[in-house]
N, C-alpha and C positions, 0 to 999 in steps of 0.2 A: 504494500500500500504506500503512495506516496503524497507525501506531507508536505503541504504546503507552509511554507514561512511566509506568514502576512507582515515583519516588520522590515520597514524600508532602510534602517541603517543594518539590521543584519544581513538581509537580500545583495546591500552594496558590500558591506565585508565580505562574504561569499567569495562575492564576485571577483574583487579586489582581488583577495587568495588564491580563488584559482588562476588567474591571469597571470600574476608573479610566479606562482609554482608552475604553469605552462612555460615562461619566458624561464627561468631557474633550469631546468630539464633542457629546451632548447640552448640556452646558453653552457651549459654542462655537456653535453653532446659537441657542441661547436667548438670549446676550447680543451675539452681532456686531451687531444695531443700535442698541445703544448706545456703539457707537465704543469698545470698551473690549476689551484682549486677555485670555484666561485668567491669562494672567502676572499684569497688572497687575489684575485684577479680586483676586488671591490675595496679590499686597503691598501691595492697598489694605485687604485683611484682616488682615494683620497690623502694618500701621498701627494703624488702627483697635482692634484688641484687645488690640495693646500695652499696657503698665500708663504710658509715656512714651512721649514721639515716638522712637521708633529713629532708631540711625544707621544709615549701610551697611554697617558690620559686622556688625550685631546681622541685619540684613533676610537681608544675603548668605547668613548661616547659615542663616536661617529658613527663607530661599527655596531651599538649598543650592546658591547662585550663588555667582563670584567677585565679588570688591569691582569690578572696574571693568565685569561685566555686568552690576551693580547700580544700579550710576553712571548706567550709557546706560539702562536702565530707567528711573530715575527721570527723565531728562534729557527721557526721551519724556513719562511721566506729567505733569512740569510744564509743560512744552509745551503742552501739551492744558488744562492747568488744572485737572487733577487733583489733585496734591498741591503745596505749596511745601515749599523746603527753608531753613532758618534756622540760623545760626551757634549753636551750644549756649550757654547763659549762663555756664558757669562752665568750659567748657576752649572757647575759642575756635576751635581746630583742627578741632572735630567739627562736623559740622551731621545737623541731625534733620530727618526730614521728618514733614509735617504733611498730612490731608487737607483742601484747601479745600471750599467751599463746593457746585461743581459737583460736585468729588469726593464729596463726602456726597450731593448728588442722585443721583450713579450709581449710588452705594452701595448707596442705600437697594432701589435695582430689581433688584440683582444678589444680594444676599443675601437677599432672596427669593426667591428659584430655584425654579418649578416642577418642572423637569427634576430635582433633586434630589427635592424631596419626592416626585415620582412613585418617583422609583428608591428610596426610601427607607419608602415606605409601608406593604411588603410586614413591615417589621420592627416587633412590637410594642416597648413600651419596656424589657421584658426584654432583649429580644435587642439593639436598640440599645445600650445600657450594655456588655452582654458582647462587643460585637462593636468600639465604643470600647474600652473598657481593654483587648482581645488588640489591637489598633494601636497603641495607647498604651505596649503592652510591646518591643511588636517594634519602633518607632519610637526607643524609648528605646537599644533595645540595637542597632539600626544609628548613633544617636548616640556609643554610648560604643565600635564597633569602629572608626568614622571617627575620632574623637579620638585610639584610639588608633594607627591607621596614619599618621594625619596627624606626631606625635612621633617617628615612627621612622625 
């Protein structure tokens, strides 16, 4: 028998879900022979479009991980030769990571993403912008109700 969900913000979560775990799957198919997981193909993005090398505080948030499964993350990514990590110049305690050299060759193959742009085509550039800033709102406002359960 099949159940109907009458409420309109769970009907969009649904949705939301499946479409990430559809693109997630397609994007895991398109980049596993480049030795590289979704994880890190997604903090080697925001390395990269950092305005500075992040620390693992800055990443952990970004990536909504804790600091020490940030840590083995990176720990794997250097490993691999994907990023290095270096002591910050002016508070010693921190270290930032950097993408190296191979890391920028994988880079370059993974953000180009067919698998996206196919899932993505379907949207002119009207609709992309609107369909950015409704994520961009809703992203903001699970930021500011994490903050503030996090305080309490």
């Amino acid at each position: 028998m099949r159940m109907e969900v009458s409420d309109e913000d769970f009907k969009l979560w649904i949705q939301i879900n499946l479409v990430r775990h559809m693109l997630s799957m397609m994007r895991t198919n398109e980049i596993s022979h480049l030795e590289i997981t979704p994880i890190q193909a997604t903090a080697m993005m925001c390395i990269k479009t950092s305005k500075h090398a992040p620390t693992v505080a800055e990443l952990s948030r970004w990536l909504m991980c804790k600091p020490p499964t940030t840590t083995r993350l990176l720990d794997r990514m250097e490993k691999a030769g994907l990023i290095k990590r270096e002591r910050d110049g002016k508070n010693h305690k921190l270290m930032r990571a950097y993408v190296t050299q191979k890391g920028e060759d994988v880079f370059e193959k993974v953000v180009y993403s067919k698998a996206v742009r196919d899932a993505f085509h379907v949207l002119n550039s009207d609709e992309r912008a609107q369909l950015y800033n409704s994520l961009e709102k809703i992203k903001k406002q699970i930021e500011v109700s994490t903050s503030t359960m996090q305080k309490t």
